[in-house]
C-alpha positions as CSV (number, residue, x, y, z in Angstrom):
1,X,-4.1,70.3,21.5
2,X,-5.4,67.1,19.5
3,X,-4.7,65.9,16.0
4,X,-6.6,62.4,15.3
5,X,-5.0,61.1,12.0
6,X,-6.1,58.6,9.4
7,X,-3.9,57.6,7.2
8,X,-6.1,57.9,4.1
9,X,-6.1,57.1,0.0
10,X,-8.3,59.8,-0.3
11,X,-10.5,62.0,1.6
12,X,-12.2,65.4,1.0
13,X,-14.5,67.8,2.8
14,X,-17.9,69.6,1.5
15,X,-19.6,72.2,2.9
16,X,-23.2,73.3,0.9
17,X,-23.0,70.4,-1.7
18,X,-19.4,72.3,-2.6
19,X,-16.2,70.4,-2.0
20,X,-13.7,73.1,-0.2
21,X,-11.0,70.4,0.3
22,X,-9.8,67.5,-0.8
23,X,-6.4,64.8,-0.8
24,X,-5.6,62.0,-2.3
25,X,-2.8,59.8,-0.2
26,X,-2.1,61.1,2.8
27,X,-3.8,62.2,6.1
28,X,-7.1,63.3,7.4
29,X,-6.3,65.7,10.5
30,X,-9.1,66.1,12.6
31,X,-7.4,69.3,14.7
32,X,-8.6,69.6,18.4
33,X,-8.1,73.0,20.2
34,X,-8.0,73.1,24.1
35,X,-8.5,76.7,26.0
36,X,-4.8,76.5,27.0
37,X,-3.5,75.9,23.7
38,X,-0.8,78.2,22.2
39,X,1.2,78.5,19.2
40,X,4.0,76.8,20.9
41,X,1.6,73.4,21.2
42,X,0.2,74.1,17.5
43,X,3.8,73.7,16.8
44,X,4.6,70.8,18.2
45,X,1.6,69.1,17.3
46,X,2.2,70.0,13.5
47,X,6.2,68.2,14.1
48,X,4.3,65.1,15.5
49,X,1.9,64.9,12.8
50,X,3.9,65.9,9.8
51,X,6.8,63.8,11.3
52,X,4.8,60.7,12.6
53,X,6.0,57.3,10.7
54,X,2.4,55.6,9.6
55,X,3.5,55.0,5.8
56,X,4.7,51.5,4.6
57,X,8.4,51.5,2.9
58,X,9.6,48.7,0.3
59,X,9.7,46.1,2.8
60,X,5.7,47.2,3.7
61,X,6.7,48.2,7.4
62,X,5.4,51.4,8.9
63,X,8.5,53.7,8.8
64,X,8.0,56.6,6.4
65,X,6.2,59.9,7.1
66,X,3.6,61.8,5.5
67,X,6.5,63.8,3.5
68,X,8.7,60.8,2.7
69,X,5.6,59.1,1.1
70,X,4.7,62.0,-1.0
71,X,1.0,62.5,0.8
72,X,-0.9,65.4,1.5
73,X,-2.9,66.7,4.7
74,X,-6.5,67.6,5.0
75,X,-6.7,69.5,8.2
76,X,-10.4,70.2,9.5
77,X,-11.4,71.7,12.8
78,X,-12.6,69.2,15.5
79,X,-14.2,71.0,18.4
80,X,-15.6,67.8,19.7
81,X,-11.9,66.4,20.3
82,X,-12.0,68.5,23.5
83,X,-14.8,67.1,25.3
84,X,-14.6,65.4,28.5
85,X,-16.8,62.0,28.0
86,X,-15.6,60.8,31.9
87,X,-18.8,61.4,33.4
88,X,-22.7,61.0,32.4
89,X,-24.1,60.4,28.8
90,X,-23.8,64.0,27.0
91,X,-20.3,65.3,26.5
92,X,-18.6,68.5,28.6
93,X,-16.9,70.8,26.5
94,X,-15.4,73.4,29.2
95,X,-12.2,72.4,28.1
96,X,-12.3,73.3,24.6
97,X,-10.6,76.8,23.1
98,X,-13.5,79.8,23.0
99,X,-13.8,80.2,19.3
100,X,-11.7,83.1,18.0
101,X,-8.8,81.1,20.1
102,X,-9.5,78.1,18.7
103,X,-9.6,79.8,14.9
104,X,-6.7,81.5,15.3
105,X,-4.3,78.2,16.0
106,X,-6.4,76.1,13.7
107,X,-4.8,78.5,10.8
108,X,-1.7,79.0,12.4
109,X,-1.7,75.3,12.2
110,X,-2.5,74.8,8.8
111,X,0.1,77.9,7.9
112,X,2.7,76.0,9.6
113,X,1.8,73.5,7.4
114,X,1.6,74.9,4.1
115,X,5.1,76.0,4.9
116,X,6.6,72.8,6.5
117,X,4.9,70.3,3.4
118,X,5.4,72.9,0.5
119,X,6.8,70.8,-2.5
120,X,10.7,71.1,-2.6
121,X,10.6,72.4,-6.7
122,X,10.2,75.5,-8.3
123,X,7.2,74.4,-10.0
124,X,3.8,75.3,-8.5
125,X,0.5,72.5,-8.3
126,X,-2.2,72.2,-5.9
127,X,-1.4,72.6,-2.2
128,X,-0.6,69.4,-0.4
129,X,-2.1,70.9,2.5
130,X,-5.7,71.2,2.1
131,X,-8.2,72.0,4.7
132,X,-12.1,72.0,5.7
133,X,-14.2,75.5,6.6
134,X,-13.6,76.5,10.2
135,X,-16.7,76.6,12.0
136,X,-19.2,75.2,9.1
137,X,-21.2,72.4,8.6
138,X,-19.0,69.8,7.1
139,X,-19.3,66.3,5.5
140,X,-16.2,64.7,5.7
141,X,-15.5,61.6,3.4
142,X,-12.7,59.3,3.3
143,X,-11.3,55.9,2.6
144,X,-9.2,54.8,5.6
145,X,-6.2,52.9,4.5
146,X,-5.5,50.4,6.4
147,X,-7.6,51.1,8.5
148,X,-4.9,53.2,10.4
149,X,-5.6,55.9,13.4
150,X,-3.7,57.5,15.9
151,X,-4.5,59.9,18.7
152,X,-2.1,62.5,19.0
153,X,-1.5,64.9,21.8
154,X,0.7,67.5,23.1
């Protein structure tokens, strides 16, 4: 399993002209199935991400997390992660998750998430985890702070 993040100051994803998801600070997660991929890897992938110190403190160095800085996630499905690029000039997906495989740990992911980044107070807003439209046509904008991206793998 693959996450590749962007630390973002926005980003948001459309599908049809209509925006399904969008964040402000925080990260874009480009998720990343593989065919032997389990909830077990979704889980530690989500620790990495969620966990993964990318956020400038007071003294501006990189060493809070996504939570610490108060962000959000935008987590949208990235088949194309999975390709092998090693040989010749068109990609080799055999390696990526069949699709009900690959939707079932993309929302486990995103559930783990929900849970893991809910806020800490009784009152209710908008979801800090938002995500993209598994399996659609997407347009993914976003304004890369930094820029800062990271490859992450379990």
């Amino acid at each position: 399993m693959k996450a590749l993040i962007q630390r973002v100051s926005k980003a948001q994803v459309d599908v049809a002209d209509e925006t399904v998801g969008s964040i402000g600070p925080g990260l874009l997660v480009l998720l990343g199935v593989d065919r032997n991929d389990d909830q077990s890897k979704a889980q530690q992938l989500l620790h990495k991400v969620i966990n993964y110190r990318i956020f400038a403190d007071a003294q501006d160095r990189m060493n809070l997390n996504v939570q610490q800085s108060g962000g959000g996630l935008l987590v949208v499905s990235q088949f194309t992660l999975s390709a092998s690029t090693k040989k010749g000039m068109r990609p080799s997906f055999t390696s990526a998750a069949q699709p009900a495989l690959a939707q079932q740990l993309y929302e486990y992911f995103v559930l783990q998430a929900r849970e893991k980044m809910a806020p800490q107070t009784m009152f209710s807003g908008p979801s800090r985890v938002q995500t993209g439209q598994f399996g659609a046509a997407m347009q993914v904008s976003l304004c890369n702070d930094g820029p800062v991206t990271f490859l992450l793998e379990v």
